[in-house]
N, C-alpha and C positions, 0 to 999 in steps of 0.2 A: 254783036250786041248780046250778052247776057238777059237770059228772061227774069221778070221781074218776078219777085218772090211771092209765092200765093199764101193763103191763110195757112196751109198745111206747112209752109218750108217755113215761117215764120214761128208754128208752136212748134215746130223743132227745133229751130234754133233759141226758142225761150223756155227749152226745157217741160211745156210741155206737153202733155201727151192728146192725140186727136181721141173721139169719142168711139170711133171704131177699134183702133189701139187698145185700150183700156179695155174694150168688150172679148177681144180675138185672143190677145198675149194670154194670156194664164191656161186657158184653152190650149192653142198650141203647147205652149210649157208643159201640161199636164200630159199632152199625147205622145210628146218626144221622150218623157220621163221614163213613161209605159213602152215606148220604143226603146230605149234604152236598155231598162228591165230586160224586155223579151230578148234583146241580142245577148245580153250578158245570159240569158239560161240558156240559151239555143245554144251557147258555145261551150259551158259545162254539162249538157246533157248527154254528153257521151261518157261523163265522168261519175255523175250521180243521176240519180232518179229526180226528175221534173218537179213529176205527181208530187214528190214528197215537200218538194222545197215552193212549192206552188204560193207558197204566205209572202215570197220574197218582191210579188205585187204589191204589200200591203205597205212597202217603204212610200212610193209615190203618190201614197194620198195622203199617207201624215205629213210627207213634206208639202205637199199644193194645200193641205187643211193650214198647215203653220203659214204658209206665204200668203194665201187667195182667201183662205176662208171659208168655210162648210159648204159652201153652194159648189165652189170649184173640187174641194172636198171630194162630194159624194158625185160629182160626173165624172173625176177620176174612177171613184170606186168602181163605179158600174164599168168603166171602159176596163180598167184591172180584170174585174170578173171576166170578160171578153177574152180578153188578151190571155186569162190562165186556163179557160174552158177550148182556144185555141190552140198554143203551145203546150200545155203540158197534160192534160187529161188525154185519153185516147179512146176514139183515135185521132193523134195528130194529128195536126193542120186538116182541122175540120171543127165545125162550131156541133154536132153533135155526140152527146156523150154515153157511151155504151152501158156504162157501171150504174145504177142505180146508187151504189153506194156512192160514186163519184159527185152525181148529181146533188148528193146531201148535203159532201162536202164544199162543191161550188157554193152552194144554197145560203152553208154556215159561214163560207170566206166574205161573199156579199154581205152576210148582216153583218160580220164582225167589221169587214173595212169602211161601211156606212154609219155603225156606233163609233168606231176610232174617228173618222173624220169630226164629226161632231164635237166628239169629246176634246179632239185636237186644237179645234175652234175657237170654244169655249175655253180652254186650259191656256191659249195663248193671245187670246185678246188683247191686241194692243191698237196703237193708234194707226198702223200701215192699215189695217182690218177693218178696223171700226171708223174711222174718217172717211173711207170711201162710201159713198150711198148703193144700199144693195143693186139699186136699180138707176142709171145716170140719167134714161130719160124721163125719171118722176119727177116734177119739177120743173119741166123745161120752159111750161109756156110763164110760166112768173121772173123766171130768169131772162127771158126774150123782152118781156116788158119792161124791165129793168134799166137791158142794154137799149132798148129801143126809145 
């Protein structure tokens, strides 16, 4: 005998999404982006200079800004910054950075990919962005009395 369907098998099969889902996906997305990234430099870094091309973090937060929205945004940003003071400042594969001057530059790539997400935000405002409520659990208990 087949189990009967729960509330969870049921908003999947209606399209749609549970409130954890909503909360997790763009998170994950944003961290696989930045996985991504780092494999693609990790395998040109025998060919060019890291350090140099170190901005090429700075794609997956204007894409998670155009998809998710400034808040997913700039939690990319800050995991970018991570993920370039990791891989490509030295020394490698280590979160400590020896250059002072390096340090500047990390400093500068976080403000800059913290104003791009923003601006990204803002520049593409549409209804995927702006129809979601920043926040799903505000609201909930007028929504409960509703259905109740």
């Amino acid at each position: 005998m087949a189990p009967k369907p729960g509330p969870a098998r049921l908003a999947f099969v209606f399209g749609k999404e549970s409130l954890i889902l909503q909360l997790v996906s763009p998170v994950l997305v944003a961290f696989s982006a930045i996985l991504l990234t780092s494999v693609v430099l990790l395998a040109v870094d025998s060919f060019i200079d890291t350090e140099a091309v170190a901005f090429i973090y700075l794609l997956p937060v204007i894409v998670m800004a155009m998809h998710y929205g400034s808040t997913v945004g700039v939690l990319t940003s800050f995991a970018s910054a991570l993920a370039a003071a990791y891989f490509c400042f030295p020394p490698k594969f280590s979160l400590f950075i020896s250059d002072p001057l390096n340090v500047a530059e990390l400093g500068f790539f976080l403000l800059l990919t913290v104003i791009a997400s923003k601006a990204v935000a803002v520049v593409t405002k549409d209804e995927r962005v702006t129809r979601r409520p920043k926040w799903p659990l505000i609201g909930w208990w007028r929504r409960r009395k509703k259905i109740a």
